[in-house]
Backbone as CSV, one residue per row, in Angstrom:
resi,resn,N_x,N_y,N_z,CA_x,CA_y,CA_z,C_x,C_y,C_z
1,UNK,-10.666,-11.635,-13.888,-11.133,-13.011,-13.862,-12.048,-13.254,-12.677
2,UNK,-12.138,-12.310,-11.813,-12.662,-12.843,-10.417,-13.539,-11.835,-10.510
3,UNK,-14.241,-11.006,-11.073,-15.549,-10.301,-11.099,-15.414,-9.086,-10.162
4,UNK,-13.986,-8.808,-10.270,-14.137,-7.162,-9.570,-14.908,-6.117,-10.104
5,UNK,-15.018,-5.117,-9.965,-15.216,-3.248,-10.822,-14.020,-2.604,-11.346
6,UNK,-13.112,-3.117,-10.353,-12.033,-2.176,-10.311,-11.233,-3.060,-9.679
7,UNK,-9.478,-2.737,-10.078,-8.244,-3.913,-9.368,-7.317,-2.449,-8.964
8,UNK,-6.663,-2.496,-8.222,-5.251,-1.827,-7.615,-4.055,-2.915,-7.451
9,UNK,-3.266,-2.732,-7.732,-1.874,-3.059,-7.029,-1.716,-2.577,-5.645
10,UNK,-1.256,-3.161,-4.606,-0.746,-2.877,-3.312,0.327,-4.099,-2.938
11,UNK,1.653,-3.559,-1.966,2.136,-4.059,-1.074,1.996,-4.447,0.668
12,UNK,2.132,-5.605,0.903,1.839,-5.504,2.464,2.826,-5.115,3.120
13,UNK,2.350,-4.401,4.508,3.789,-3.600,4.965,2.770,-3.676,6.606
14,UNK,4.201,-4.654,7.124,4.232,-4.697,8.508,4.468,-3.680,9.700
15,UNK,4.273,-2.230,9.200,4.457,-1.344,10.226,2.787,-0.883,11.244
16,UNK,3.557,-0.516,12.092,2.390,-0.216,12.830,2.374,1.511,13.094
17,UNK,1.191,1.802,13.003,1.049,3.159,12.306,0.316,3.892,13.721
18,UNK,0.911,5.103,13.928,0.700,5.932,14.791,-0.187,7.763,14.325
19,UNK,-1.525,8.300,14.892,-1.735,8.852,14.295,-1.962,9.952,15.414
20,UNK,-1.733,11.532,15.533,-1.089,12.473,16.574,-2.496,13.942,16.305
21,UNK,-2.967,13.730,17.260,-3.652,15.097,17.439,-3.190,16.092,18.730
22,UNK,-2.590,17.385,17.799,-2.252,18.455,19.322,-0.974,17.514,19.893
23,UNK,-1.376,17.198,21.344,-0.477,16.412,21.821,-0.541,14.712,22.484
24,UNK,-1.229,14.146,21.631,-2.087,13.274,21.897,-1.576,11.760,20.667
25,UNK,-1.034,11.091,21.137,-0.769,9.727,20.021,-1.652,8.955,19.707
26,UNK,-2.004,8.247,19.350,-3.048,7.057,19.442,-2.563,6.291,18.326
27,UNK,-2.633,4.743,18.596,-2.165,3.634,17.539,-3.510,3.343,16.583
28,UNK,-3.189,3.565,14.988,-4.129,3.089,14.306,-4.231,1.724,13.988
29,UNK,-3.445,0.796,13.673,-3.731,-0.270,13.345,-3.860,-1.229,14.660
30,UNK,-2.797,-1.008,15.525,-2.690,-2.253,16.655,-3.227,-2.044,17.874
31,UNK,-3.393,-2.954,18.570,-3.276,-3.098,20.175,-1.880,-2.819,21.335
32,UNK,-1.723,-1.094,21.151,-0.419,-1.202,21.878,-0.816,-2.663,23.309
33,UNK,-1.423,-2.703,24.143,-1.711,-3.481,25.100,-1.192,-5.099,24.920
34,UNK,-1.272,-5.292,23.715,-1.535,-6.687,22.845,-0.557,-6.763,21.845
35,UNK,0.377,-5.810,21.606,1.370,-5.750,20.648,2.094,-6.936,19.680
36,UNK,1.595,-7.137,18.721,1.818,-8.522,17.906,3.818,-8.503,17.434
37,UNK,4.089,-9.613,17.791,5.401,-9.202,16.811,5.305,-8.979,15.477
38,UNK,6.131,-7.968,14.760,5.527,-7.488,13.297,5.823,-9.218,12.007
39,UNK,6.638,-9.862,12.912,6.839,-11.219,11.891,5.680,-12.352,12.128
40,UNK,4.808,-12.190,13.017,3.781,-13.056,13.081,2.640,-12.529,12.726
41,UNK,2.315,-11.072,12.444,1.204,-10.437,12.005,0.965,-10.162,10.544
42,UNK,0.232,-10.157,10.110,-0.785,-10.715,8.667,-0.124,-9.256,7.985
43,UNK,-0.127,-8.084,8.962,0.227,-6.757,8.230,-1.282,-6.072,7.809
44,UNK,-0.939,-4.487,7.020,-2.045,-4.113,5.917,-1.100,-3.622,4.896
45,UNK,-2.644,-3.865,4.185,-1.988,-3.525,2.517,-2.183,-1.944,2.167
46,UNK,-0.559,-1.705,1.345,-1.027,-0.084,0.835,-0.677,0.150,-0.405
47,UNK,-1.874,1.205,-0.875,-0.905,1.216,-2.505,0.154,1.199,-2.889
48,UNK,0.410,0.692,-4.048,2.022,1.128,-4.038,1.590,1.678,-5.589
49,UNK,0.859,2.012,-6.249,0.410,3.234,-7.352,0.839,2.392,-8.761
50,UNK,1.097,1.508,-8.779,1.574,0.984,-9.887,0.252,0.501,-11.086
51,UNK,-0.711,0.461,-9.976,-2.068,0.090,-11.501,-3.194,0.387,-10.970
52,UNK,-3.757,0.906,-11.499,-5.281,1.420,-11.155,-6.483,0.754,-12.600
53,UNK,-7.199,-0.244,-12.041,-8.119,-0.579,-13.192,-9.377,-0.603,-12.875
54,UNK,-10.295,0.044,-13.537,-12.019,-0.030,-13.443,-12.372,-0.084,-14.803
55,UNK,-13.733,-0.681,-14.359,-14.463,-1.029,-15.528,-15.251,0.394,-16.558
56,UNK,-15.428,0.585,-17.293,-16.046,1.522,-17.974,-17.410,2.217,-16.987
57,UNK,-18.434,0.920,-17.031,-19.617,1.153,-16.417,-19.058,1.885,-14.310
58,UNK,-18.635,1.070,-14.197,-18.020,1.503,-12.615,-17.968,2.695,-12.512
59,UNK,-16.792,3.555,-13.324,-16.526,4.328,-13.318,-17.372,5.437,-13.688
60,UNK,-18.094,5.089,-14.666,-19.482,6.240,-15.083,-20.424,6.194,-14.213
61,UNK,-20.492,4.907,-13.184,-21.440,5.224,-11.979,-21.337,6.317,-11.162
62,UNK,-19.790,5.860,-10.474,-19.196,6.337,-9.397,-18.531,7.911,-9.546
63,UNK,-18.002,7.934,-10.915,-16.709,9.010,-11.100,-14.857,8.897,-10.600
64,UNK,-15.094,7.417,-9.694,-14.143,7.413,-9.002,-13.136,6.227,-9.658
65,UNK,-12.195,6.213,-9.710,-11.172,4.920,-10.591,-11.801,3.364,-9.663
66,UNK,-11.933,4.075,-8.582,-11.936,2.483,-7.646,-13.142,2.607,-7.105
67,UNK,-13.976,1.585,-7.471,-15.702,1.604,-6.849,-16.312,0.303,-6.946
68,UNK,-17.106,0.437,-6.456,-17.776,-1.434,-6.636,-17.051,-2.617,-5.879
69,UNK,-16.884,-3.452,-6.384,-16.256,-4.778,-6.056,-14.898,-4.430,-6.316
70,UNK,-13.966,-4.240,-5.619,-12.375,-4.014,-5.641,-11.827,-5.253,-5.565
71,UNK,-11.080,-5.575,-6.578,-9.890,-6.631,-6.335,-8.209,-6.290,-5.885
72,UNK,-7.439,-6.705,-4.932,-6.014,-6.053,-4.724,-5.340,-7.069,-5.347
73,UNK,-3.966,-6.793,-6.132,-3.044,-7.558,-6.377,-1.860,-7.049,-5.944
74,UNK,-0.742,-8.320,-5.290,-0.082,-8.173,-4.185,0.826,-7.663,-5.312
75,UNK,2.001,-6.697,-5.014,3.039,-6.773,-5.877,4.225,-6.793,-4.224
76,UNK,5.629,-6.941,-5.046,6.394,-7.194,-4.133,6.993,-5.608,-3.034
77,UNK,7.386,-6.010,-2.116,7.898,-4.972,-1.571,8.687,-3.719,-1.909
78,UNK,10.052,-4.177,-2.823,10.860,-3.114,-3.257,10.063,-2.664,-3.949
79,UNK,8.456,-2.657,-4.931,7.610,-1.858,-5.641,7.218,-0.763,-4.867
80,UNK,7.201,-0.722,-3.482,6.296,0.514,-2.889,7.602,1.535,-2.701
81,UNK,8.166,2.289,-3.487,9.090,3.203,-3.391,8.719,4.520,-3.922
82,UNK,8.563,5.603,-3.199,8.225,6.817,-3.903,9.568,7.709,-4.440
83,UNK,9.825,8.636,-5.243,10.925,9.419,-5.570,10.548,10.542,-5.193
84,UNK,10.260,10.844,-3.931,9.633,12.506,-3.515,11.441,13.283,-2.916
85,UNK,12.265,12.625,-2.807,13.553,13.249,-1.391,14.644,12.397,-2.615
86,UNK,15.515,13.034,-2.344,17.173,12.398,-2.470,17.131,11.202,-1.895
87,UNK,16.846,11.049,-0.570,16.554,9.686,0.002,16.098,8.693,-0.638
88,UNK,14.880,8.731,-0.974,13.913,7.893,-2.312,15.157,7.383,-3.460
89,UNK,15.585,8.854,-3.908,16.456,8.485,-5.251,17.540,7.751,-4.735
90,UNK,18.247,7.592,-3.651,19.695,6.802,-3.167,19.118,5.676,-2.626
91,UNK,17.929,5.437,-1.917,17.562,3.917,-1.722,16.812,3.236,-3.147
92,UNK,16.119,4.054,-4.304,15.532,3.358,-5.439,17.169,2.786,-6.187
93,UNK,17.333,3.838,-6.257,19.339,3.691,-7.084,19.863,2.644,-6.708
94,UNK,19.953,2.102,-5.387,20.641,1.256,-4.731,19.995,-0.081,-4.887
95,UNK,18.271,0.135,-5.057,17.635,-1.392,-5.584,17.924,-2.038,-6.351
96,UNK,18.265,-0.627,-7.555,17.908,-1.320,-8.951,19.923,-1.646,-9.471
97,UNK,20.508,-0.891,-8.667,21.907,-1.568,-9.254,21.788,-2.869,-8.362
98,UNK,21.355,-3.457,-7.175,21.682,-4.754,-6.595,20.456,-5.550,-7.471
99,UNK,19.493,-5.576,-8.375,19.210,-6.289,-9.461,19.619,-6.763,-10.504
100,UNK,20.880,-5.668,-10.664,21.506,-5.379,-12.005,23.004,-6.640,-11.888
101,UNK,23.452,-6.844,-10.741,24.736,-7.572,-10.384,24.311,-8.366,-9.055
């Protein structure tokens, strides 16, 4: 409706992300100096893989699912869950029975 190319699904997720070369940290998203509390900050958005949409033409431009004018649609938090670990499967397990009762 809003004249994207292409839409994704993503969740916002208030972590602050740390990225490590050799022996070396550095903060990607924040201002360690300036450190926001994570409940007053806006956050970023990350996939959470649930929809990938482009237009025909987009895609025969680009080759790529997501190109052009991108639209995000928010989905909710418990959506960004991967099943890669046992972990995944005992915290997804545990979502979907506290939906269930």
């Amino acid at each position: 409706a809003g004249g994207a190319d292409s839409v994704l699904t993503a969740v916002r997720q208030k972590r602050f992300v740390w990225k490590v070369e050799g022996a070396r940290a550095t903060a990607t998203n924040y201002d360690p100096a300036a450190r926001p509390r994570r409940q007053d900050w806006d956050g970023m958005w990350v996939e959470n893989g649930a929809l990938y949409a482009t237009s025909r033409r987009a895609l025969l431009a680009s080759g790529c699912r997501l190109s052009g004018e991108v639209a995000l649609v928010e989905m909710p938090e418990a959506s960004y869950h991967e099943l890669d670990s046992l972990t995944d499967w005992t915290i997804v397990e545990q979502l979907l029975l506290a939906q269930q009762g």
